[in-house]
C-alpha atoms as one frame of an Amber mdcrd trajectory, in Angstrom:
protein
   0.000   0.000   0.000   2.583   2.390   0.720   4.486   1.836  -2.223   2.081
   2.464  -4.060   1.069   5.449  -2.503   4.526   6.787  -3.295   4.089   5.683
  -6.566   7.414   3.477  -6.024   6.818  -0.482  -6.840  10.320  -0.647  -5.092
  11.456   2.278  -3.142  15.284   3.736  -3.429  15.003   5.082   0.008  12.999
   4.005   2.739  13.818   5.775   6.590  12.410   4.172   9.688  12.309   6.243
  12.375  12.596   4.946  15.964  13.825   1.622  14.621  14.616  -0.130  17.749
  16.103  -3.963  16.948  15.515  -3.116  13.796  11.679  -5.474  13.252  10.096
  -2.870  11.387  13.353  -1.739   9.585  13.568  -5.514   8.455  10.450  -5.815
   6.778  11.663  -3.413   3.275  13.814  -6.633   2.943  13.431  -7.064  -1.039
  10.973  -4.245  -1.158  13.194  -1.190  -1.208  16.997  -0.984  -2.804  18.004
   1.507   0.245  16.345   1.047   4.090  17.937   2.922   7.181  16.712   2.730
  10.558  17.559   5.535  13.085  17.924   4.669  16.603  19.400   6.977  19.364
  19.358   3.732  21.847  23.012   2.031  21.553  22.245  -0.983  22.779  18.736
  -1.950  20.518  21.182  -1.050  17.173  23.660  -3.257  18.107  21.096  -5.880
  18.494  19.624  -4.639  14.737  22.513  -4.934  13.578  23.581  -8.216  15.118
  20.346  -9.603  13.177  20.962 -11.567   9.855  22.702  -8.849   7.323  20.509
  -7.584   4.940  21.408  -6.163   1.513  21.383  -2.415   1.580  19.820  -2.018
   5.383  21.916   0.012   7.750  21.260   1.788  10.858  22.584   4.983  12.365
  22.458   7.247  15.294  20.129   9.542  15.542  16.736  10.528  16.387  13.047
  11.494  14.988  13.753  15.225  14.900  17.298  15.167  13.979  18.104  12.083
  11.970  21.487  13.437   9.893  20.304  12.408   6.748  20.121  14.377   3.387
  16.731  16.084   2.768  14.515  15.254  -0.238  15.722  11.780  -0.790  13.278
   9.370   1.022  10.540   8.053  -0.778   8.859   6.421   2.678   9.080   7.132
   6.256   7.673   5.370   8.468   7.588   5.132  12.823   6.204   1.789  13.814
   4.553   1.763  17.338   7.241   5.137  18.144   5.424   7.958  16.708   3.737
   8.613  20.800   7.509   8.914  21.945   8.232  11.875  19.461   8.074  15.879
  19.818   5.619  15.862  17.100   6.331  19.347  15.733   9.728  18.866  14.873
   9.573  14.933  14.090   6.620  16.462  11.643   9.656  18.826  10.294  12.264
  16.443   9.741   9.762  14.333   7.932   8.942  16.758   5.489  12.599  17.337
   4.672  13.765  13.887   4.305  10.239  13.417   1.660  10.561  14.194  -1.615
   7.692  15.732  -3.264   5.131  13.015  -3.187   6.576  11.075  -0.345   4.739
   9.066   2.446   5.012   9.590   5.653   3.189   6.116   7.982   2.580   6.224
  11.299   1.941   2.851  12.496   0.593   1.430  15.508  -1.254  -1.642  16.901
  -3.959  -1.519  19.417  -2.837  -3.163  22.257  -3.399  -5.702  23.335  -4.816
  -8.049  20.643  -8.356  -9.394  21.534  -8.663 -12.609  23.087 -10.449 -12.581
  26.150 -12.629  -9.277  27.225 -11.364 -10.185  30.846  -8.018 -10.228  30.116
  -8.856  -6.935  28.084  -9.868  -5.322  30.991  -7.308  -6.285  32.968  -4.286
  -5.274  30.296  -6.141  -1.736  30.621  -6.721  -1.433  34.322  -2.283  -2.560
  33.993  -1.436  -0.104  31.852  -3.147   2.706  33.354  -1.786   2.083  36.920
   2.449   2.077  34.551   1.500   5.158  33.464   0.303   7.003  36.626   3.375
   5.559  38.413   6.057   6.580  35.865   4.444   9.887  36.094   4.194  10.047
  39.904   7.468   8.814  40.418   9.306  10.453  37.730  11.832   7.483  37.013
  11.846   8.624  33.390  11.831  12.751  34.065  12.823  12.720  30.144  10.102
  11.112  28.692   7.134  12.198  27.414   3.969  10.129  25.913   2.017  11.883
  23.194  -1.499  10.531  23.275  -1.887   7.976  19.545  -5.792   9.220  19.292
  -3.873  12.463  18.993  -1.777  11.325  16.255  -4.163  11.890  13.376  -4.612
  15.736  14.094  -1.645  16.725  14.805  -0.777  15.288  11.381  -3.230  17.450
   9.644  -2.830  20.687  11.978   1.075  20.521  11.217   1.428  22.035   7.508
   3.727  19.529   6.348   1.528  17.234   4.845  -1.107  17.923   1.464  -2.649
  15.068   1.976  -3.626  13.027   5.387  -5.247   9.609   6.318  -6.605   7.091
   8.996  -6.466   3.683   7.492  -7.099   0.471   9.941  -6.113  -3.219   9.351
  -6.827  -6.579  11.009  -4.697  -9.090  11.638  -5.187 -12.937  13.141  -2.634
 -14.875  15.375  -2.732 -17.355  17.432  -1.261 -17.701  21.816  -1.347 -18.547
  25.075  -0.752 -17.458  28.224   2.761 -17.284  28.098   2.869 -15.680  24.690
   0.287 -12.495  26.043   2.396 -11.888  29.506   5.917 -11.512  26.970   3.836
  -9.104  24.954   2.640  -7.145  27.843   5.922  -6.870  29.722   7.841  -5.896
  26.871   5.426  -2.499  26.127   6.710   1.058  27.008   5.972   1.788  30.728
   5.407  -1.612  32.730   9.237  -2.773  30.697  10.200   0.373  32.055   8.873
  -0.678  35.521   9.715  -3.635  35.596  13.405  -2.766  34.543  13.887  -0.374
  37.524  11.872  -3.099  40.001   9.702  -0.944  41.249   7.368  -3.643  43.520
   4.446  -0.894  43.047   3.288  -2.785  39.502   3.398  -6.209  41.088  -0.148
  -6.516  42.238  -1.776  -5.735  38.935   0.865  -7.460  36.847  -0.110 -10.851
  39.002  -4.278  -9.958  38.167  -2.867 -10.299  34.877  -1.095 -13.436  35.266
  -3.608 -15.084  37.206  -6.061 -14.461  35.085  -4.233 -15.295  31.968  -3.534
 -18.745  33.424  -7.316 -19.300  34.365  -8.742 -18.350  30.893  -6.090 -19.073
  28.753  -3.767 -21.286  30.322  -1.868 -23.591  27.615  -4.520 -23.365  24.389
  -3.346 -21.257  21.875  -6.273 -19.513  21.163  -7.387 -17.486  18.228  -5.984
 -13.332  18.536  -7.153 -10.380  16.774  -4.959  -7.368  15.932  -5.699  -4.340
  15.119  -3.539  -1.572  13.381  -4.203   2.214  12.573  -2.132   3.695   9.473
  -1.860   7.492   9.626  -0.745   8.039   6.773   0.774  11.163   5.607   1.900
  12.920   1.582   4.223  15.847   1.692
């Protein structure tokens, strides 16, 4: 879909902004000649780049607002589940100067968590509510900020960057367990965070969560449903 929003069947540049170990960056395997992620995180590009080498990927310092790459170049941009950890006015900036005229800029995220149970639903929001109040409360991350992703869509369009702005959504189906949604939910933004730092304050709902899990999920792998929003964005 992107490419051919760009009107590129195989884009020469693709930048991936907030690239982490590099899973998003990965996927322009064989469907762009050039793909760079940006990272400002040492230690997640050196696990992207410890990943199986891929012909004409490479990763580099940097971040969303100031990525140290030539303007006017990029046919595709894209920040996959990142976008909410960006300064959105000058991330907006930098995208509009790496675009070329008739670039795309994707914003992609996943609602979280997929849908399995509407217990367990409740639950995973009733977790990640408490992460966030705490992280705020007891500022163990003074630097970071969260920009709300229902947001994400209007800031787009209130930016002036962009002549052309849209909200697409896809579903996706997968099957787990248990086991498989407790990895998922520890490894997202502020309980990881949390959980890094041991702070015993996120225990209690973390083990609803896991008991819960275990009751109505236990072993099966049972059918999931994800959802993703594309904003999608043409300079």
């Amino acid at each position: 879909m992107l490419c051919e929003l760009c009107g590129e069947a195989r884009p020469r540049l693709v930048v991936d902004l907030g690239s982490g170990t590099g899973l998003s960056t990965r996927w322009w395997s064989g469907r762009a000649r050039r793909i760079v992620g940006i990272e400002p995180d040492a230690g997640m590009r050196r696990q992207a780049e410890q990943a199986s080498p891929v012909r004409g990927l490479s990763y580099r310092a940097g971040t969303a607002a100031r990525t140290g790459l030539p303007p006017g170049r990029a046919d595709v941009v894209t920040a996959v589940q990142a976008l909410h950890w960006f300064e959105p006015e000058a991330t907006f900036a930098e995208v509009a100067r790496l675009l070329r005229p008739g670039g795309v800029f994707a914003a992609i995220d996943c609602d979280w968590p997929p849908l399995t149970d509407w217990r367990l639903d409740r639950l995973w929001e009733e977790l990640f509510r408490r992460a966030i109040r705490l992280v705020k409360q007891k500022k163990v991350a003074p630097g970071l900020h969260h920009w709300e992703k229902a947001g994400h869509l209007v800031r787009l369009r209130e930016s002036g960057r962009f002549r052309f702005v849209k909200e697409l959504c896809f579903a996706s189906r997968s099957r787990g367990g248990a086991a498989d949604l407790l990895r998922l939910a520890e490894s997202q933004g502020e309980l990881a965070l949390l959980l890094r730092l041991g702070r015993p304050e996120i225990e209690q709902p973390l083990a609803a969560l896991r008991r819960a899990a275990a009751r109505y999920l236990g072993d099966r792998a049972v059918p999931w449903t994800y959802a993703y929003r594309v904003r999608v964005a043409v300079v």
